[in-house]
N, CA and C of each residue as an Amber inpcrd file, in Angstrom:
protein
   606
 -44.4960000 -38.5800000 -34.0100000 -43.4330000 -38.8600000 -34.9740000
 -43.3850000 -37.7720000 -36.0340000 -42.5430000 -37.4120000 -36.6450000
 -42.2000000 -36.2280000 -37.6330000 -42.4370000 -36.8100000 -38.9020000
 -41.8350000 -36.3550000 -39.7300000 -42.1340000 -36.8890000 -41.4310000
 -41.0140000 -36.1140000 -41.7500000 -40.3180000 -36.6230000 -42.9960000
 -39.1380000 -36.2550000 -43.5360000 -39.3920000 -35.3430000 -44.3550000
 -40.7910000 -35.1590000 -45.1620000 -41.2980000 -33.7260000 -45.4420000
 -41.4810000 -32.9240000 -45.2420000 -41.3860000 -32.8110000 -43.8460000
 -41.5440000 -31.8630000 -43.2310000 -40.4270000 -30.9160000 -42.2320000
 -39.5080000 -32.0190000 -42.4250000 -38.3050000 -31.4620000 -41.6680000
 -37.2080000 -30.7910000 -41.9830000 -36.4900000 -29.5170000 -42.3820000
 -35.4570000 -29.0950000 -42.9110000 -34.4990000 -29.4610000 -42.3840000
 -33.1730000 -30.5100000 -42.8290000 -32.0350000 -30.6300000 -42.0850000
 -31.3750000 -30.3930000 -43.2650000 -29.7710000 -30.0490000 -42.3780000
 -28.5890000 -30.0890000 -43.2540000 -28.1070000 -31.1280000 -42.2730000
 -27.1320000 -32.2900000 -42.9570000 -26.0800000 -32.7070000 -43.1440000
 -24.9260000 -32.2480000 -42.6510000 -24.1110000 -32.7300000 -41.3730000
 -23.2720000 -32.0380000 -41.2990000 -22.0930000 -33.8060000 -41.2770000
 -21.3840000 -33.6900000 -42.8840000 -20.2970000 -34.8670000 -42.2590000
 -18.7500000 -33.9070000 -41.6820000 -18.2180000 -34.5260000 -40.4570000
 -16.9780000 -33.8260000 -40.0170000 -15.9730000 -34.7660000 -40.4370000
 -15.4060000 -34.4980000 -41.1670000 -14.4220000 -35.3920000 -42.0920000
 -13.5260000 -35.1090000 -41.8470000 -12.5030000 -33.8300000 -40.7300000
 -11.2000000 -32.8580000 -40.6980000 -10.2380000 -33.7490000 -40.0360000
 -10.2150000 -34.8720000 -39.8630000  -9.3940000 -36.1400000 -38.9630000
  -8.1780000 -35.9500000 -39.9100000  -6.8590000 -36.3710000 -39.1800000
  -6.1350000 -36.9750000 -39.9760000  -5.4100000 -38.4660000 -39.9610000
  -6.6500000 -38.8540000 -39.2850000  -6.4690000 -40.5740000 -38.9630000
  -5.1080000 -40.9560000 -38.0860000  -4.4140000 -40.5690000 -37.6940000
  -3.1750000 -40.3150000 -37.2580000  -2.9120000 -41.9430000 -36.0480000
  -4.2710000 -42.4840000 -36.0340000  -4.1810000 -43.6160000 -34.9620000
  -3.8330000 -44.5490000 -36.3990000  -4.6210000 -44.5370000 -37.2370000
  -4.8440000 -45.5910000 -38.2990000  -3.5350000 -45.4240000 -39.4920000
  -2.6280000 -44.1980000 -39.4260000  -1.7180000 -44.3490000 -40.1880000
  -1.4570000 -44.1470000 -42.0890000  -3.3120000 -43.6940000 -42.0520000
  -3.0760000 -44.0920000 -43.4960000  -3.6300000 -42.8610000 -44.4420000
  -3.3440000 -41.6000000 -43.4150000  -3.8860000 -40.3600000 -44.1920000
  -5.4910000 -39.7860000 -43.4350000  -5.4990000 -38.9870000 -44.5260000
  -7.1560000 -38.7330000 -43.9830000  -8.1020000 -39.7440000 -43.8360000
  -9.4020000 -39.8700000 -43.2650000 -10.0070000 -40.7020000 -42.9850000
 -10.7710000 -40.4370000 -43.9910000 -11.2430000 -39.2090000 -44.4890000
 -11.8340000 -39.0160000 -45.6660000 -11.7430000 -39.8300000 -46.8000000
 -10.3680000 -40.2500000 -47.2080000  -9.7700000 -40.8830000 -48.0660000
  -9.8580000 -42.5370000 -48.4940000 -10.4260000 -43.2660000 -47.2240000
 -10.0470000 -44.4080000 -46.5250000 -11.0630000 -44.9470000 -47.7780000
 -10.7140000 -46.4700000 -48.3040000 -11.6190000 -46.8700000 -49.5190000
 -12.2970000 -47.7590000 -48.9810000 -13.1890000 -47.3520000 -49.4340000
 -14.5940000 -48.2120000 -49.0160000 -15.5890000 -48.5740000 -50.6970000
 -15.8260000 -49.8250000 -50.9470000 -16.2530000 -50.0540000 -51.8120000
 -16.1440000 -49.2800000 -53.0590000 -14.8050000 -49.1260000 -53.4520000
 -14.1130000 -48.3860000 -54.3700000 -14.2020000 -46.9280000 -54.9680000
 -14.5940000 -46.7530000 -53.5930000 -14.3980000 -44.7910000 -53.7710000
 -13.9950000 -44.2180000 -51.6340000 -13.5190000 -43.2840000 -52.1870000
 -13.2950000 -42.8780000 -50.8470000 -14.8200000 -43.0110000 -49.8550000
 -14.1890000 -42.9390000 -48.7990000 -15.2970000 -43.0950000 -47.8320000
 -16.1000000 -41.8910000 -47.8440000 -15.6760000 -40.7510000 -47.7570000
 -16.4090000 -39.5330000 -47.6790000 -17.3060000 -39.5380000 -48.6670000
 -17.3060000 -40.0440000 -49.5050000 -18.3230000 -39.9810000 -50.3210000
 -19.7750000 -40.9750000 -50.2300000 -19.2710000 -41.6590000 -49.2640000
 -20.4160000 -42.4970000 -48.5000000 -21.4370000 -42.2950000 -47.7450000
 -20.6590000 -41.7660000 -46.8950000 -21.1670000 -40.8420000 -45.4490000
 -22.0710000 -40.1140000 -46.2450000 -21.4530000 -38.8330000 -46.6020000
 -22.0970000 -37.8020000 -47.5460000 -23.2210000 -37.8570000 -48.1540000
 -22.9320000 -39.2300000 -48.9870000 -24.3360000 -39.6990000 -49.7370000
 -25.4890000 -40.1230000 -49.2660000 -25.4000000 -41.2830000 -48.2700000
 -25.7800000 -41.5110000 -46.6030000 -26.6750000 -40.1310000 -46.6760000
 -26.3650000 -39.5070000 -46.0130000 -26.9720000 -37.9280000 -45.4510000
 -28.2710000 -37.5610000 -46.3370000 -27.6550000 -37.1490000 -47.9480000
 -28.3260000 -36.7180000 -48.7980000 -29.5010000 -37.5910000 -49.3010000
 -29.2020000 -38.5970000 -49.5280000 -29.9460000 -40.1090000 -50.0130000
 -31.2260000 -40.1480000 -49.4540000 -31.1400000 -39.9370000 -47.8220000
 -31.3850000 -40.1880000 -46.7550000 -32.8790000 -38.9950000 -46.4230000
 -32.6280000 -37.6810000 -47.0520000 -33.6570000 -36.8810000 -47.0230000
 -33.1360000 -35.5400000 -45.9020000 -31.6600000 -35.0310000 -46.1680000
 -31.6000000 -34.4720000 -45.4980000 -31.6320000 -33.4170000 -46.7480000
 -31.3970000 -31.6380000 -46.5830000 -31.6080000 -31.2130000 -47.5330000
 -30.6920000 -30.8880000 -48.1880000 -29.3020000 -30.3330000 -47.5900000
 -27.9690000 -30.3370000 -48.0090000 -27.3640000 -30.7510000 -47.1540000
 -25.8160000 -31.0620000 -48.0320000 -25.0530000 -31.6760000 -46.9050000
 -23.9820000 -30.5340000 -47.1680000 -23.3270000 -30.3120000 -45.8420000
 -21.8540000 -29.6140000 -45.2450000 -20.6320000 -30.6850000 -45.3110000
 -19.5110000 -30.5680000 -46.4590000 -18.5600000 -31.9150000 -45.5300000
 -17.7060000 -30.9090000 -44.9860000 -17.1020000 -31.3260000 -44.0140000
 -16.1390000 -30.5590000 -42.9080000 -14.7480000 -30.7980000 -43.2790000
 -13.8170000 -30.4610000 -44.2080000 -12.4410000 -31.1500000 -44.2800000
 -11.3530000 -30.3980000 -43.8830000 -10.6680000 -30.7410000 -43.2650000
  -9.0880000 -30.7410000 -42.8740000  -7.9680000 -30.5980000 -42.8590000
  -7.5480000 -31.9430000 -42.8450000  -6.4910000 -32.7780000 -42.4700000
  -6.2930000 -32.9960000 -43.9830000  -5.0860000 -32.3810000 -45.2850000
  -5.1980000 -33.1830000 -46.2860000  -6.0530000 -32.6200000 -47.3930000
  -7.0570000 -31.5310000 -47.1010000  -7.8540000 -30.7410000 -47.7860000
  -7.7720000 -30.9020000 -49.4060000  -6.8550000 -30.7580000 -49.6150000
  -6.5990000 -29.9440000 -51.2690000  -6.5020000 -31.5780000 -51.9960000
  -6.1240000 -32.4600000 -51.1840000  -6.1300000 -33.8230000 -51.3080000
  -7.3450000 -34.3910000 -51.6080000  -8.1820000 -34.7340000 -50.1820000
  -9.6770000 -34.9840000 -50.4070000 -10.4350000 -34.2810000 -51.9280000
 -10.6260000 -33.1330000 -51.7140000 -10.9790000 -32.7050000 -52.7120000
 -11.1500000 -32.6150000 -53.9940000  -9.4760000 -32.9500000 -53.9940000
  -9.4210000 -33.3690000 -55.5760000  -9.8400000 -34.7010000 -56.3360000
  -9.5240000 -35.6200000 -54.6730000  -9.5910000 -37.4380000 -55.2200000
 -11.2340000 -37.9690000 -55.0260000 -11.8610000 -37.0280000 -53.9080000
 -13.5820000 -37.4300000 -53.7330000 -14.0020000 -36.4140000 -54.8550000
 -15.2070000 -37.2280000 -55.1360000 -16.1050000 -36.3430000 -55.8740000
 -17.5320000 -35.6860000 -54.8180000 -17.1340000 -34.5420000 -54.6580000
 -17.8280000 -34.1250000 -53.7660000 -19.0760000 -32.8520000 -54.4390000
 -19.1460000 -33.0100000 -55.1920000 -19.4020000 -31.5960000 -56.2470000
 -21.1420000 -31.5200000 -55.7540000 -21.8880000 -32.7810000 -55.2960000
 -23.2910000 -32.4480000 -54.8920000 -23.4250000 -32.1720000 -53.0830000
 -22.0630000 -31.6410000 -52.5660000 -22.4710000 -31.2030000 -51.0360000
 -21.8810000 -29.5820000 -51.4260000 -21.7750000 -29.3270000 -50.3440000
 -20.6910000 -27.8190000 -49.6290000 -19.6430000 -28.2700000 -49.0640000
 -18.6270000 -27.9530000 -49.8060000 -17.6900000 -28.4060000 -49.0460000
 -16.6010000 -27.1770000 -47.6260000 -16.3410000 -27.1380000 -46.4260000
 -15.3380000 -26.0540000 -46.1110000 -14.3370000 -26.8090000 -45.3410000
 -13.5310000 -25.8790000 -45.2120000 -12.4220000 -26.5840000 -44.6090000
 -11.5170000 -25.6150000 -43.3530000 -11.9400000 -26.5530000 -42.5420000
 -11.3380000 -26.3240000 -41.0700000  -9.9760000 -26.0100000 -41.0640000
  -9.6230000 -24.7220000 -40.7380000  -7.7840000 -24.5930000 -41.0120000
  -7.5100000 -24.7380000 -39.4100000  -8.1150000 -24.7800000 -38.6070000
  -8.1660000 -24.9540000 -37.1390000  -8.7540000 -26.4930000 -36.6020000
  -8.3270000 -27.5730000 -37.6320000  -8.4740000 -28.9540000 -37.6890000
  -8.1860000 -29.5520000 -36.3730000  -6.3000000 -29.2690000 -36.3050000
  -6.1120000 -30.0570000 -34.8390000  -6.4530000 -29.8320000 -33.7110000
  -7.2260000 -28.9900000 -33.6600000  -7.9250000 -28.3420000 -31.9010000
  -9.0580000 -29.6930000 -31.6760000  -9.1870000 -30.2590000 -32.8500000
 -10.3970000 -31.4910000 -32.3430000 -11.6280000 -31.1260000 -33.1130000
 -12.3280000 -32.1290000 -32.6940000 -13.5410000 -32.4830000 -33.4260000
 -14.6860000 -30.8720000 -33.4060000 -14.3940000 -30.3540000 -32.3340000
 -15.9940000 -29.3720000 -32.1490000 -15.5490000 -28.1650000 -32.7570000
 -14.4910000 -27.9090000 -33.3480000 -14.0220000 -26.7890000 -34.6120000
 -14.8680000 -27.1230000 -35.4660000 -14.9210000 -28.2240000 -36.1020000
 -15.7660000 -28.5860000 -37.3770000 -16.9110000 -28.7400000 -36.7500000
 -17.6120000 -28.9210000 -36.2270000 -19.0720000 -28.9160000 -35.7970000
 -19.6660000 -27.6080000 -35.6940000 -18.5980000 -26.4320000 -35.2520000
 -18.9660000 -25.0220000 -34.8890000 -18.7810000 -24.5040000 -36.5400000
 -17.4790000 -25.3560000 -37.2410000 -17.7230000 -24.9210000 -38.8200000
 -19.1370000 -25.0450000 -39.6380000 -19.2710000 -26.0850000 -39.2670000
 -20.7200000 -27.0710000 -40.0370000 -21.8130000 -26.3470000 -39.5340000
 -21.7850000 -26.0360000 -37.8880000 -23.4440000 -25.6770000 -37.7780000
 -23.3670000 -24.3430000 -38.4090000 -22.5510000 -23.2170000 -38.2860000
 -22.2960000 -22.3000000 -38.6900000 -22.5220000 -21.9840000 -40.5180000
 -21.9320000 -23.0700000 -41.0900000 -22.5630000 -23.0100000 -42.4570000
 -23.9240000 -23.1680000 -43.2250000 -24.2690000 -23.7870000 -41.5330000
 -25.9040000 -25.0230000 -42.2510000 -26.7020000 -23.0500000 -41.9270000
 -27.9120000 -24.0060000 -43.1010000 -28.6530000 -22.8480000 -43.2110000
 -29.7970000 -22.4190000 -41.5690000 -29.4440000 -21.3760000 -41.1780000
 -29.7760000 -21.1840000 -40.0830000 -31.4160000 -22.1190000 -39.3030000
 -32.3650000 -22.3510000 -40.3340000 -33.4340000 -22.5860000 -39.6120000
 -33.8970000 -23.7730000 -39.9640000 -32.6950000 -24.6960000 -40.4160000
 -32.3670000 -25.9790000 -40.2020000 -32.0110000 -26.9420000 -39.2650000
 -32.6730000 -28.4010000 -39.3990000 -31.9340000 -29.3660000 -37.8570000
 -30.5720000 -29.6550000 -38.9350000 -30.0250000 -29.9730000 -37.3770000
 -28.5170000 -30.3350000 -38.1470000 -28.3140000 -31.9700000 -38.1360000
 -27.8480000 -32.4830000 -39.0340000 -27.2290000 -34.0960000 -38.5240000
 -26.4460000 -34.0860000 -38.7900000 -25.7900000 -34.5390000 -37.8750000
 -23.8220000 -34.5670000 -37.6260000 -23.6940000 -35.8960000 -37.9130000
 -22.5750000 -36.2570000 -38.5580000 -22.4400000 -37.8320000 -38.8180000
 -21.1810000 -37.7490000 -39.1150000 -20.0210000 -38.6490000 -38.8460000
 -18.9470000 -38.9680000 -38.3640000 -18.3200000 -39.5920000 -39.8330000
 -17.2960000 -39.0420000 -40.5440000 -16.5050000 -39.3460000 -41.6660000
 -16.2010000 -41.1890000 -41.8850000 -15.9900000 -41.3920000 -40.6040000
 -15.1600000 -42.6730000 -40.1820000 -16.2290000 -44.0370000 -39.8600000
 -17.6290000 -43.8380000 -40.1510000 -18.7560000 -44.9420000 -39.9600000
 -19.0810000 -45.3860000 -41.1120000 -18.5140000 -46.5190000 -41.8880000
 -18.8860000 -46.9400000 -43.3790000 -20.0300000 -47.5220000 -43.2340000
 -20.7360000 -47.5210000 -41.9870000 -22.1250000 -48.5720000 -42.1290000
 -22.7100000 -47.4140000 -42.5800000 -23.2320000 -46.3400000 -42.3130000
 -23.9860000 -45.4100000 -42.3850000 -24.8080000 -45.5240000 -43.5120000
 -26.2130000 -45.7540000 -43.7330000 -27.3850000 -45.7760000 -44.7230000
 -28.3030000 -44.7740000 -45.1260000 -29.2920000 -44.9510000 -45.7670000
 -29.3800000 -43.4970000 -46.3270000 -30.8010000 -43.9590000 -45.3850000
 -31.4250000 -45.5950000 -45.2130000 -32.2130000 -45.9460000 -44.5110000
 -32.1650000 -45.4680000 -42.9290000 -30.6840000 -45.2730000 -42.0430000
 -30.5110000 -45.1610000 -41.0670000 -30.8380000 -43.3240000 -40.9300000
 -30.5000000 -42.5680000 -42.1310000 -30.8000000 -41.3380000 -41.6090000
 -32.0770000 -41.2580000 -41.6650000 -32.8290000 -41.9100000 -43.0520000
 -34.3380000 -41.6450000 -42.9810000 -35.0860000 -42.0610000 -41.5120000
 -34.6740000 -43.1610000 -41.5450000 -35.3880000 -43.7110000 -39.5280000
 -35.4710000 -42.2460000 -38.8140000 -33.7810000 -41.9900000 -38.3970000
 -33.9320000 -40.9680000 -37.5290000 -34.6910000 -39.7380000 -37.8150000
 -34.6420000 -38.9420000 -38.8860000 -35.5140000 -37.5140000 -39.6070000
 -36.9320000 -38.3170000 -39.3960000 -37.6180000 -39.0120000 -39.8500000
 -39.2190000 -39.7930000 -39.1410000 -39.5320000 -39.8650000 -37.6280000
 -38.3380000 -40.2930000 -36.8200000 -38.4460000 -40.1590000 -35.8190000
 -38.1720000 -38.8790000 -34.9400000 -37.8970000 -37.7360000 -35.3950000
 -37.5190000 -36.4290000 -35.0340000 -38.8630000 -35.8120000 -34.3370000
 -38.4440000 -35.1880000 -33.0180000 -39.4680000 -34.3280000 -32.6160000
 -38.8440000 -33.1390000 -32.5060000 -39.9210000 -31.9510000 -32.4180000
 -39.1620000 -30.7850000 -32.5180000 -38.4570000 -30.2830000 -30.8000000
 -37.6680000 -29.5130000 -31.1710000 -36.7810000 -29.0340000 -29.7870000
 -36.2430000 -30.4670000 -28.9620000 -35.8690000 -31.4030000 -29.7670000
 -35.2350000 -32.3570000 -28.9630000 -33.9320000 -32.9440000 -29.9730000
 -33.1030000 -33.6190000 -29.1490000 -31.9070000 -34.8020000 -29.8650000
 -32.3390000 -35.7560000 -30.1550000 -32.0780000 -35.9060000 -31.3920000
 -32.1890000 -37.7430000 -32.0130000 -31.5600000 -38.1940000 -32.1020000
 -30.9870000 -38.8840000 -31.5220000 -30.0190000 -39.7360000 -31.6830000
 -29.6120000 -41.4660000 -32.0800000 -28.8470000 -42.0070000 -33.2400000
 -29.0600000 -43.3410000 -33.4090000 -28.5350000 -44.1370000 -32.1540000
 -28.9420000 -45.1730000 -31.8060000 -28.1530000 -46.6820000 -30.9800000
 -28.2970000 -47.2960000 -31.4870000 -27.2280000 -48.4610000 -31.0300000
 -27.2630000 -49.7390000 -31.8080000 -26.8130000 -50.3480000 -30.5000000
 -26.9970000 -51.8030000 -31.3330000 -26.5850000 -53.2820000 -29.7640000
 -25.5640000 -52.7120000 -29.4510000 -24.9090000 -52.9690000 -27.9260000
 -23.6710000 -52.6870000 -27.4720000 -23.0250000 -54.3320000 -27.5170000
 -23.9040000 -55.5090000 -27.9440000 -23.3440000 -56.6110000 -27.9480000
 -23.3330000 -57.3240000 -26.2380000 -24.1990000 -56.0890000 -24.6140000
 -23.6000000 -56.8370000 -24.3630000 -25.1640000 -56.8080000 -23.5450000
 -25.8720000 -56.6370000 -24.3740000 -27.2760000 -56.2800000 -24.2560000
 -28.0550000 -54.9700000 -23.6650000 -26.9060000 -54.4860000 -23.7710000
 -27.1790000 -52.5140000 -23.7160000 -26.9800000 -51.9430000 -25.0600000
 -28.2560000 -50.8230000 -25.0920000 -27.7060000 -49.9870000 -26.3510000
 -26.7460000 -49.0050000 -25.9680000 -25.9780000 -48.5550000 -27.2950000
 -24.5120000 -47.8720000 -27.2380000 -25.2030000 -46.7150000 -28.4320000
 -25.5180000 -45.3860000 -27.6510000 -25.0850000 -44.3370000 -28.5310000
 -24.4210000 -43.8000000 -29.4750000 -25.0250000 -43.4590000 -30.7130000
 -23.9070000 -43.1970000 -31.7380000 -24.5370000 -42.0820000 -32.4090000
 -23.5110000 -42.1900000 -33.8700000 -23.9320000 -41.1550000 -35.0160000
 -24.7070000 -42.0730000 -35.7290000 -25.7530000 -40.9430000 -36.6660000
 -25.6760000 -39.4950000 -36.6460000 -26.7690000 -39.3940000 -35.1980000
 -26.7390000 -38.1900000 -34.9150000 -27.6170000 -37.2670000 -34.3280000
 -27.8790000 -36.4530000 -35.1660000 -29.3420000 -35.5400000 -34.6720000
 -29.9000000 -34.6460000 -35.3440000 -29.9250000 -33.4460000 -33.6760000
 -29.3880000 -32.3570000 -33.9220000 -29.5870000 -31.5050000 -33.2920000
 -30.4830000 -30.1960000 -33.9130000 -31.9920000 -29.7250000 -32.8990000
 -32.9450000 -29.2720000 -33.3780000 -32.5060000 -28.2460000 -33.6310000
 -33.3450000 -27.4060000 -34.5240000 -33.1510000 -25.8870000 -34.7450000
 -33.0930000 -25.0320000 -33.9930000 -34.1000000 -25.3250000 -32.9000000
 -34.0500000 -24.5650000 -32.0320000 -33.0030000 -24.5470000 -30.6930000
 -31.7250000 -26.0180000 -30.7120000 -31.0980000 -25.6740000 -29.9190000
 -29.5410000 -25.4940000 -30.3670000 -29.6740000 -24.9270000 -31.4560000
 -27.9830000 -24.9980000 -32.0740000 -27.5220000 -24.2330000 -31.3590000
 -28.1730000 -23.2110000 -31.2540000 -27.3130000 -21.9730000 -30.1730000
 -26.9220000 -22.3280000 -28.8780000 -27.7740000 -22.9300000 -28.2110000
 -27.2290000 -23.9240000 -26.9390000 -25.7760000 -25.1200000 -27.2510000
 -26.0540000 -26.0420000 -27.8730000 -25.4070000 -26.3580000 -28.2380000
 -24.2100000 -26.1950000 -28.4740000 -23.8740000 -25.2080000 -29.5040000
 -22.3350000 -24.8360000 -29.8980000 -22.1130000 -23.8600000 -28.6440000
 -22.7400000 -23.1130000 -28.1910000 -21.8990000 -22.6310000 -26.5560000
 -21.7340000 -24.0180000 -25.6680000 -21.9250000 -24.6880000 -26.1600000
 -20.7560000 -26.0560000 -24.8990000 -19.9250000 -26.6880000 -25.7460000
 -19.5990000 -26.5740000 -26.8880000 -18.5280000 -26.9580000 -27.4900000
 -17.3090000 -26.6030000 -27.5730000 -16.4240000 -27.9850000 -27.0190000
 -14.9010000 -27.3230000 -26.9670000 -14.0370000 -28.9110000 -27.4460000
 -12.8460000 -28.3330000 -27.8620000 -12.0850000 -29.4020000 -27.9870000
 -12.5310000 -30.5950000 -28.9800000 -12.1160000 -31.7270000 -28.3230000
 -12.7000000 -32.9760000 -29.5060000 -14.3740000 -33.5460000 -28.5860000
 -14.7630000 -32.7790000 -28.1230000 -15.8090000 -33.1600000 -27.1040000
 -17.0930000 -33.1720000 -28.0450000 -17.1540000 -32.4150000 -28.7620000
 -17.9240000 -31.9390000 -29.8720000 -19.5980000 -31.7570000 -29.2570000
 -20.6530000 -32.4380000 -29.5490000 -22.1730000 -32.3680000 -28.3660000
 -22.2130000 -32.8460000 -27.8530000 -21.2320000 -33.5180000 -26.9380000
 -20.9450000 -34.3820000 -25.8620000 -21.3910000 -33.9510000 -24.5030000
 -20.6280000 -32.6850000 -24.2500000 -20.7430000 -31.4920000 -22.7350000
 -22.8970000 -31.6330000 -22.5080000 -22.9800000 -31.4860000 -23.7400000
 -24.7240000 -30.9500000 -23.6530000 -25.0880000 -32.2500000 -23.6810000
 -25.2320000 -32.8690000 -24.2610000 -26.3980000 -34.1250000 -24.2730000
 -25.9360000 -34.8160000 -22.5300000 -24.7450000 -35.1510000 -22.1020000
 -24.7700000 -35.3600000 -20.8440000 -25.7880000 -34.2810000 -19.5790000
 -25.1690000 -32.7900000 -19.8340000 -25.9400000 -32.1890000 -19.0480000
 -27.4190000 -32.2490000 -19.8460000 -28.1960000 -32.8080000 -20.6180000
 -30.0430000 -32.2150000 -20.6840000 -29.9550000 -33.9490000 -21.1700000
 -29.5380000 -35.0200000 -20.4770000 -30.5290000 -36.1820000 -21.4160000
 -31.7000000 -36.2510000 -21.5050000 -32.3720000 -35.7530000 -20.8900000
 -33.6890000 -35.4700000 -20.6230000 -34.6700000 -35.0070000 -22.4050000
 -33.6280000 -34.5860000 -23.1480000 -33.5630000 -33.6370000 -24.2620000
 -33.3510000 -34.9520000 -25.4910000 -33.0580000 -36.2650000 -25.1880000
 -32.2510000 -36.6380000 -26.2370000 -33.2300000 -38.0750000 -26.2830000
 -33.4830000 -38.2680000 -27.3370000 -34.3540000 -39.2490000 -28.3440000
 -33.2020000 -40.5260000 -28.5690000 -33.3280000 -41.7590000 -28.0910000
 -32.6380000 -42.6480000 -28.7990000 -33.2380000 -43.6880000 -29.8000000
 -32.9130000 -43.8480000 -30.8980000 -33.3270000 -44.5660000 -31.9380000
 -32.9490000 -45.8110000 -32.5900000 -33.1520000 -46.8340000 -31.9060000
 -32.7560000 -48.1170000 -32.2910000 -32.4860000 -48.2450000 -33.8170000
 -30.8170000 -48.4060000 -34.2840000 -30.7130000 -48.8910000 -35.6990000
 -29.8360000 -50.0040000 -36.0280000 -29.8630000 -51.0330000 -35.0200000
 -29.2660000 -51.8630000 -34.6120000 -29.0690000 -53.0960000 -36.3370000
 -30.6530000 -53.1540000 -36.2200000 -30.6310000 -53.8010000 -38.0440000
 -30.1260000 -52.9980000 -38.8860000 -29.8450000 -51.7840000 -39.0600000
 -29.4070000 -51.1440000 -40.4150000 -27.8300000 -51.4380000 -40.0340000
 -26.9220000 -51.3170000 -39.3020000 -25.8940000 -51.0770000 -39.2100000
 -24.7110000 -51.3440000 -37.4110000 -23.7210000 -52.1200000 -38.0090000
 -23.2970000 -51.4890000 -36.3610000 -22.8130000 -50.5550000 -35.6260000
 -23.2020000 -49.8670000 -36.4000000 -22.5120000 -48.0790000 -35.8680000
 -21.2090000 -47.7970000 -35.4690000 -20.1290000 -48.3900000 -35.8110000
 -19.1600000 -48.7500000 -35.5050000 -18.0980000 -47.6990000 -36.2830000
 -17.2270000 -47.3910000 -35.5390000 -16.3400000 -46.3540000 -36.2060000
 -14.8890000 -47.1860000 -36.6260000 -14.1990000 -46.2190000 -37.4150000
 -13.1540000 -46.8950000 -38.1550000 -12.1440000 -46.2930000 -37.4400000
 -11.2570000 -46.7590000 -36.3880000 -10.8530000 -45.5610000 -35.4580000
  -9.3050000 -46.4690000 -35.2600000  -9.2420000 -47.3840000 -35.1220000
  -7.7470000 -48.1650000 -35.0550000  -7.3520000 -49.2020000 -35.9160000
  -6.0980000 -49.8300000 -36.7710000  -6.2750000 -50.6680000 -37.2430000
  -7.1090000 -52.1010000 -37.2940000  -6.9690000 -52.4600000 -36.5030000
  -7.6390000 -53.2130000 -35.7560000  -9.0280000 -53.8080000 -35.9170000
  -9.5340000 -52.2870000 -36.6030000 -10.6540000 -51.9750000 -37.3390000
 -11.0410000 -51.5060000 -38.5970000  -9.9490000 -52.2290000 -39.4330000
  -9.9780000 -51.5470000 -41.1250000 -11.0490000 -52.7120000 -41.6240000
 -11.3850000 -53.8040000 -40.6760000 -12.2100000 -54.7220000 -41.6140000
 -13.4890000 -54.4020000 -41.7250000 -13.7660000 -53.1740000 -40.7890000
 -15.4650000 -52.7820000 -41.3420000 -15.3960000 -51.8520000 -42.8410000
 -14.2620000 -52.1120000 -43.0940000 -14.1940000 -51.3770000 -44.7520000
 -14.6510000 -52.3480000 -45.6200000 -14.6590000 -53.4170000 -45.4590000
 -14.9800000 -54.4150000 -46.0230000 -13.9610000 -55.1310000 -47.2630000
């Protein structure tokens, strides 16, 4: 098992969505216990023991920015947003400080804890994926965010990134590579992705 003292990560939240299923702007924006969501996630990350955080923005940029208070991450912004999700991931790993793990964590998961990142950074081994699960409800676990991708395989990594696929291409081809981490009690890992689903805003 690793120790969170010992581990350099950055934070990578990809926030560049423009919610376009959900109708209601950036996802960044979306209110969650009376501040934008991005500022959740974000905090999540940092709280959590990562060492900086990257937010990835978008969709809406000059917007987010002004209405989150983002002033304790890095913020950049994807002008190549609508190509999909693995623009901002190639933004983010690209910003994180080179000889850092990365954790990618998804704008749009209001469960996200600062407990759920600490689990995973404790549970980190080196040259491998960590990745959270939670119940799938149907007594399988269901893969989610965040992941931690090691230092040593970012370079692998972002050469299979394309489109909205983001570390998808790779963790299928090497599971062999990938750590799953039960966080079933902290959260349901659940994304905010259709109306349907504005009630995990609470």
């Amino acid at each position: 098992m690793g120790n969170t003292e010992e581990i350099r990560a950055t934070g990578v939240v990809l926030a560049a969505g423009a919610g376009t299923r959900l109708g209601r702007g950036p996802k960044a924006l979306l209110p969650y216990r009376g501040r934008p969501l991005v500022e959740s996630v974000a905090g999540a990350l940092l709280d959590g023991g990562c060492r900086e955080v990257v937010v990835v923005l978008g969709a809406g940029a000059p917007d987010v920015a002004t209405i989150a208070e983002l002033d304790r991450y890095r913020t950049v912004v994807n002008h190549d947003w609508q190509s999909g999700m693995g623009s901002s991931l190639l933004l983010g790993n690209g910003t994180a400080g080179p000889g850092d793990h990365l954790m990618v964590a998804l704008v749009d998961q209001p469960g996200l804890t600062p407990g759920t990142v600490g689990r995973l950074l404790a549970a980190h081994r080196p040259g491998r994926i960590t990745a959270a699960s939670y119940d799938g409800g149907d007594g399988t676990a269901r893969r989610g965010h965040p992941l931690i991708i090691d230092a040593a395989l970012r370079v692998a990594v972002a050469g299979t990134v394309t489109g909205d696929a983001g570390a998808r291409g790779f963790l299928r081809a090497h599971p062999e590579l990938v750590d799953e981490v039960d966080c079933s009690d902290l959260s349901s890992g659940l994304d905010v992705d259709t109306p349907e689903q504005l009630h995990l805003l609470g």
